[in-house]
C-alpha positions as semicolon CSV with decimal commas, in nm:
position;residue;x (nm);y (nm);z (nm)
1;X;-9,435;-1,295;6,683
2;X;-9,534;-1,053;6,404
3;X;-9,173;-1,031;6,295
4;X;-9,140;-1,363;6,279
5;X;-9,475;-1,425;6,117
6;X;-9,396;-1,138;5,845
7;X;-9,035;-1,370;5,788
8;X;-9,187;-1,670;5,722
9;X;-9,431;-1,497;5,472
10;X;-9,152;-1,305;5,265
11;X;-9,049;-1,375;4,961
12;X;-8,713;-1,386;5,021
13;X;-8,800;-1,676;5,243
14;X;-8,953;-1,853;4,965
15;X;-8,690;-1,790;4,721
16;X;-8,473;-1,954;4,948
17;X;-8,658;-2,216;5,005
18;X;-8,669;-2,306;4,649
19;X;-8,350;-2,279;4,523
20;X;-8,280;-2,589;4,805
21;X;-8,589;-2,768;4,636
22;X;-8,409;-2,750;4,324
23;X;-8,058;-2,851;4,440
24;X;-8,247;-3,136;4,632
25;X;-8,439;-3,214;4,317
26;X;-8,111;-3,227;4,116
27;X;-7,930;-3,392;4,357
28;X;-8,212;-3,716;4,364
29;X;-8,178;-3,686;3,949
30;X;-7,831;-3,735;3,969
31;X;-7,824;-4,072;4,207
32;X;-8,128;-4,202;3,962
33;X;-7,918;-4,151;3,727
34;X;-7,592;-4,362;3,915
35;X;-7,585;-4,701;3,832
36;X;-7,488;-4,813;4,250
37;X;-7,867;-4,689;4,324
38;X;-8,063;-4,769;3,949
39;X;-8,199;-5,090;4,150
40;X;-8,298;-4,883;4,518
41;X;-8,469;-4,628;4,299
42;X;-8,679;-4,926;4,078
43;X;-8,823;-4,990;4,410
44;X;-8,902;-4,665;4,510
45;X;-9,124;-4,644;4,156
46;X;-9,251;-4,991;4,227
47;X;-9,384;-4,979;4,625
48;X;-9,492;-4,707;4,858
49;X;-9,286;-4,536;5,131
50;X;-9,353;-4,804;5,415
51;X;-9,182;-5,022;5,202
52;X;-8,882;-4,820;5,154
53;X;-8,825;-4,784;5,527
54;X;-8,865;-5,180;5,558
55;X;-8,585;-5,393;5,721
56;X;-8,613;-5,648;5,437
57;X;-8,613;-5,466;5,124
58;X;-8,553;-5,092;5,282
59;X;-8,369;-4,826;5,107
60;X;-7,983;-4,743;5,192
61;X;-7,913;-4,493;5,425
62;X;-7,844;-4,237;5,158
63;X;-8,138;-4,236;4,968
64;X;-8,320;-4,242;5,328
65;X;-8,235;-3,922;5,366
66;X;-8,260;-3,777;5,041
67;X;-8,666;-3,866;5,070
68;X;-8,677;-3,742;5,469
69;X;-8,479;-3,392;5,342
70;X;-8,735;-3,340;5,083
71;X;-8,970;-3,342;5,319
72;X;-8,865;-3,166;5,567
73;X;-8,841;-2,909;5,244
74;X;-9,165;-2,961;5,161
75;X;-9,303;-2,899;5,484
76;X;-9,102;-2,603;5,550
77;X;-9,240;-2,468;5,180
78;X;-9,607;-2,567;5,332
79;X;-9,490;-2,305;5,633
80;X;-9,452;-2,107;5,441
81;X;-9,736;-2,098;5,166
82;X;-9,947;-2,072;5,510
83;X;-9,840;-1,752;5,612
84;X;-9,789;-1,554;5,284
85;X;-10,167;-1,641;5,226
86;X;-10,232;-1,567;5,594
87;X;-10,062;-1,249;5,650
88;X;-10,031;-1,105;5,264
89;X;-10,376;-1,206;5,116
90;X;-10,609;-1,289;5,369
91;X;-10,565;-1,014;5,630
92;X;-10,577;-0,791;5,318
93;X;-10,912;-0,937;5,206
94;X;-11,060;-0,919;5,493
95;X;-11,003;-0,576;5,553
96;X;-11,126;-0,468;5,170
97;X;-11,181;-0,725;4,911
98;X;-10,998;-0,711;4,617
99;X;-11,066;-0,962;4,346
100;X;-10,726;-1,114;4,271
101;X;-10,606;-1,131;4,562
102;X;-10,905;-1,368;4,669
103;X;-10,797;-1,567;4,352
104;X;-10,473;-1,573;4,401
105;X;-10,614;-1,716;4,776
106;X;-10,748;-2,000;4,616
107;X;-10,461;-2,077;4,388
108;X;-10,278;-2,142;4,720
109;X;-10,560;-2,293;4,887
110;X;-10,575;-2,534;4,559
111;X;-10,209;-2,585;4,550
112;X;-10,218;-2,716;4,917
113;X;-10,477;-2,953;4,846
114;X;-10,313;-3,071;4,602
115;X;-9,946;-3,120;4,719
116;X;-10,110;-3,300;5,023
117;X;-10,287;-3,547;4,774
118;X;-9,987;-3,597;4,596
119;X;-9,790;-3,667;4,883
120;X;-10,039;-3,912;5,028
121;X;-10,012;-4,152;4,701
122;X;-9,701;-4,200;4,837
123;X;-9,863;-4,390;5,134
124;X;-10,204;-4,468;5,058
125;X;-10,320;-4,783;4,846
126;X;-10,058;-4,967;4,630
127;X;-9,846;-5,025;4,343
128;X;-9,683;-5,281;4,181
129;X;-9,501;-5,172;3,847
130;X;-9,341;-5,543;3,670
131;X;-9,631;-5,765;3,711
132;X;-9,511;-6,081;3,426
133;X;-9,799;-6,264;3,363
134;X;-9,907;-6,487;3,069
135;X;-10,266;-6,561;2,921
136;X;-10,461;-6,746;3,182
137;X;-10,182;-6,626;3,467
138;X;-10,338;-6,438;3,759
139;X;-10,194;-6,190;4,037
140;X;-10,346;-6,128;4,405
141;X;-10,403;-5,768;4,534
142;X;-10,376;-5,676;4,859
143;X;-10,744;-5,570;4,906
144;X;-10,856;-5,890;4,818
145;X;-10,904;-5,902;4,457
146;X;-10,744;-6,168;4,132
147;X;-10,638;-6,021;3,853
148;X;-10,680;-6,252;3,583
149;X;-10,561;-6,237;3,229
150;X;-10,777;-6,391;3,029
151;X;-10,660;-6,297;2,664
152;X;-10,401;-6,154;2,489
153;X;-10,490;-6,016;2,098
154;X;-10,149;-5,981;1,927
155;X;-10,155;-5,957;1,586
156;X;-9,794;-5,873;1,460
157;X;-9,511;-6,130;1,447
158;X;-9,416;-6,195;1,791
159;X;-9,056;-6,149;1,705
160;X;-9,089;-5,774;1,636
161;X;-9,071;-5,755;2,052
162;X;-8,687;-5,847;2,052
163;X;-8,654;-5,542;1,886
164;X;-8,617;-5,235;2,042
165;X;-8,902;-4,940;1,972
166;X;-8,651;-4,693;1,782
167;X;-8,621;-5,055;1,543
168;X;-8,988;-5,069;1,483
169;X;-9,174;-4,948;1,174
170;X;-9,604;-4,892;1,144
171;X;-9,598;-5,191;0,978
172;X;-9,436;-5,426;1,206
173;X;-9,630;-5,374;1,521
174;X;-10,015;-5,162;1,526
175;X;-10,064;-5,023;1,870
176;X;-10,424;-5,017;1,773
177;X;-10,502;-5,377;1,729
178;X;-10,270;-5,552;1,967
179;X;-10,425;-5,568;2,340
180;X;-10,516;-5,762;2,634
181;X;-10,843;-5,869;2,817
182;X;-10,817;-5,880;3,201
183;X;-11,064;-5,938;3,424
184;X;-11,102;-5,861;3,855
185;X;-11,217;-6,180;4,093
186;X;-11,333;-6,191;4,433
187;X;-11,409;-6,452;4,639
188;X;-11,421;-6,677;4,294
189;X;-11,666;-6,470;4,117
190;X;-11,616;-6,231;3,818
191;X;-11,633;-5,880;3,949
192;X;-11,532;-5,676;3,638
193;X;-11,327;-5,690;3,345
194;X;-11,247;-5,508;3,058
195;X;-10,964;-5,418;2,738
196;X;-10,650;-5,275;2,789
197;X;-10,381;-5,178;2,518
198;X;-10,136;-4,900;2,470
199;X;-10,227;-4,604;2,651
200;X;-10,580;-4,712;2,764
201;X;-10,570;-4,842;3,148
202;X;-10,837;-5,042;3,265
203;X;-10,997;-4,875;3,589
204;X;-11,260;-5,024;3,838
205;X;-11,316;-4,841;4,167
206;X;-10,966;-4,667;4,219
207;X;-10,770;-4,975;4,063
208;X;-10,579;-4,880;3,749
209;X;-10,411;-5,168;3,523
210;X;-10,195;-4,991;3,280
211;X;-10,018;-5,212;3,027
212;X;-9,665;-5,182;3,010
213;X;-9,553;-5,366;2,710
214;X;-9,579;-5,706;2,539
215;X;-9,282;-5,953;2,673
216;X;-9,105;-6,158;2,339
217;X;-9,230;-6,536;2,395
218;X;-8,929;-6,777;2,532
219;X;-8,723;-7,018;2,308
220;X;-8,878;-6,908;2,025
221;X;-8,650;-6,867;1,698
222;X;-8,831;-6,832;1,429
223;X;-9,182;-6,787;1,273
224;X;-9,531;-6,683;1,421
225;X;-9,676;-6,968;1,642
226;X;-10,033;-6,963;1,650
227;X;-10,096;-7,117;2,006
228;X;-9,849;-6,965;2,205
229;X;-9,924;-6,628;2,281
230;X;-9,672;-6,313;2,391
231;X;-9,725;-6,205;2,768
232;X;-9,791;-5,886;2,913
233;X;-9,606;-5,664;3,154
234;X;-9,815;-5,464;3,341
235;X;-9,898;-5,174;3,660
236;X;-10,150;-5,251;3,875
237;X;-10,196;-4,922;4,108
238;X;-10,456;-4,778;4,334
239;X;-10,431;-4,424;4,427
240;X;-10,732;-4,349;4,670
241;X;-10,660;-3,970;4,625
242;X;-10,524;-3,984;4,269
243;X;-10,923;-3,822;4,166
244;X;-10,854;-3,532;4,396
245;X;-10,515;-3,424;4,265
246;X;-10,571;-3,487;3,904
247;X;-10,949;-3,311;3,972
248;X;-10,774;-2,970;4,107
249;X;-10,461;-2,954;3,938
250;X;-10,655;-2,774;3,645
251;X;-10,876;-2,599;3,817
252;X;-10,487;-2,450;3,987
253;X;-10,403;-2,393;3,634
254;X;-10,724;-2,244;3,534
255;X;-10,728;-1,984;3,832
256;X;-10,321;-1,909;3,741
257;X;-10,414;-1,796;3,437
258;X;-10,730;-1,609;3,525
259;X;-10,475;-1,401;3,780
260;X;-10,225;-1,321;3,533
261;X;-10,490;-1,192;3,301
262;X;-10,664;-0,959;3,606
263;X;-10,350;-0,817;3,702
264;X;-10,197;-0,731;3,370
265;X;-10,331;-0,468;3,331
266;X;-10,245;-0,349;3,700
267;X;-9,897;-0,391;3,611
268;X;-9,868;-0,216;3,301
269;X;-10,034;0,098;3,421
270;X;-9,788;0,066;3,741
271;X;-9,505;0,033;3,538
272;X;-9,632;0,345;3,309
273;X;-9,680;0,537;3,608
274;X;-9,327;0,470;3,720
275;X;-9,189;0,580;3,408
276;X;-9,390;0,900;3,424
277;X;-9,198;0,975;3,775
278;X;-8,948;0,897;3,643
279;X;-8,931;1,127;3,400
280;X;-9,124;1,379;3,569
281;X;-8,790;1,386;3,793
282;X;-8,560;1,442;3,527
283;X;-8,772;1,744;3,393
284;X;-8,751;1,897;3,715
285;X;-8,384;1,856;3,743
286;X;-8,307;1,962;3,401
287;X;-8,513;2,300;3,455
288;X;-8,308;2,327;3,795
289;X;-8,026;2,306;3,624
290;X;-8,118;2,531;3,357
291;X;-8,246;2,804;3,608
């Protein structure tokens, strides 16, 4: 059991185990990037993994097991982050602490946490990512609340949206002044509501509305009609773990950095001292040799 234990914790094992993360990772980059799966992979960015294993709008077989492999991966990776901090750091610590390697303990500790979180948004709440709607347009969640939007504030010539973004100059469209007012019913009364425009979501109580991008107004050829109004494509998500992943993922960062900088010096006086043997040997060939 120890061998095995002391396998699992190598890091030979976790080389290995990453170079297959990154074939698997380029592998799913390459089928995004086929145009036979562009529409499977739309809904995989648009719903959650029950979804994708659904009989009515389920995932093909292929890209099935593309997401099962990675985690099987994953959890193999987990193994394996388990026993490197169980058999390299902890039974070290515990026998003598020494500072960075309790750090580096909580780096993986942290990074656990927060691969877990991560891979529970893939389950937990919702997302929809094309919601069309126009001013005065609403759109049911499935906890209950009606989104509702109640205004859009476009200032620039409507026809600057059939253009693409690479098109667009300061002056046609302002970022700035062009956004949306949405508001969140339930059970016919006003809960919240609030601005959104480029860049600045709306949040209330894990919801996020993000907006996408103005949609170009139908049938319309020319000139800047005052009464009709662009619409709005938005993403409506709510991540209930989304706070606990974005909450550690710098304090990860924060402690990676605080290792590197407590074990630099370490390293440079081991490498020194190799040197020194190093040449400590050659002196006392040389004089061998010279005797």
């Amino acid at each position: 059991m120890k061998k095995i234990s002391e396998q699992l914790a190598s890091l030979y094992f976790t080389t290995i185990i990453l170079a297959v993360l990154i074939f698997w990772f380029t592998w799913g980059i390459l089928l995004a990037q086929s145009s036979r799966f562009s529409h499977e992979f739309d809904v995989m960015k648009s719903t959650l993994v029950p979804e994708w294993f659904s009989p009515n709008h389920g995932l093909c077989l292929l890209l099935k097991f593309w997401f099962v492999g990675l985690c099987v991966v994953m959890a193999v990776l987990a193994i394996n982050l388990v026993f490197c901090s169980w058999v390299k750091i902890y039974k070290t610590i515990r026998i003598k602490l020494i500072t960075h390697k309790l750090v580096m303990l909580i780096i993986h500790i942290v990074f656990g946490v927060v691969a877990l979180g991560h891979f529970g948004s893939f389950f937990f709440g919702y997302r929809y990512e094309n919601v069309s709607l126009q001013q005065g347009q609403s759109f049911a969640l499935k906890d209950g609340y009606l989104l509702n939007l109640t205004n859009v504030h476009f200032v620039d010539n409507p026809l600057v949206l059939g253009k693409s973004p690479k098109e667009l100059s300061p002056d046609e469209y302002h970022h700035d002044a062009n956004f949306s007012e949405v508001t969140l019913n339930r059970d016919g009364k006003q809960v919240t509501g609030g601005q959104i425009s480029f860049l600045r979501p709306f949040t209330y109580k894990g919801i996020q509305v993000t907006l996408k991008r103005f949609t170009p107004l139908k049938n319309m050829k020319g000139g800047n009609d005052p009464v009709r109004k662009p619409g709005v494509k938005l993403v409506v998500s709510k991540n209930p773990v989304k706070f606990i992943v974005f909450g550690l993922f710098p304090v990860m960062i924060v402690g990676i950095g605080v290792y590197t900088i407590m074990t630099w010096g370490h390293r440079k006086s081991n490498v020194q001292d190799e040197c020194e043997t190093e040449n400590g040997f050659e002196i006392e060939k040389a004089l061998k040799l010279g005797g």
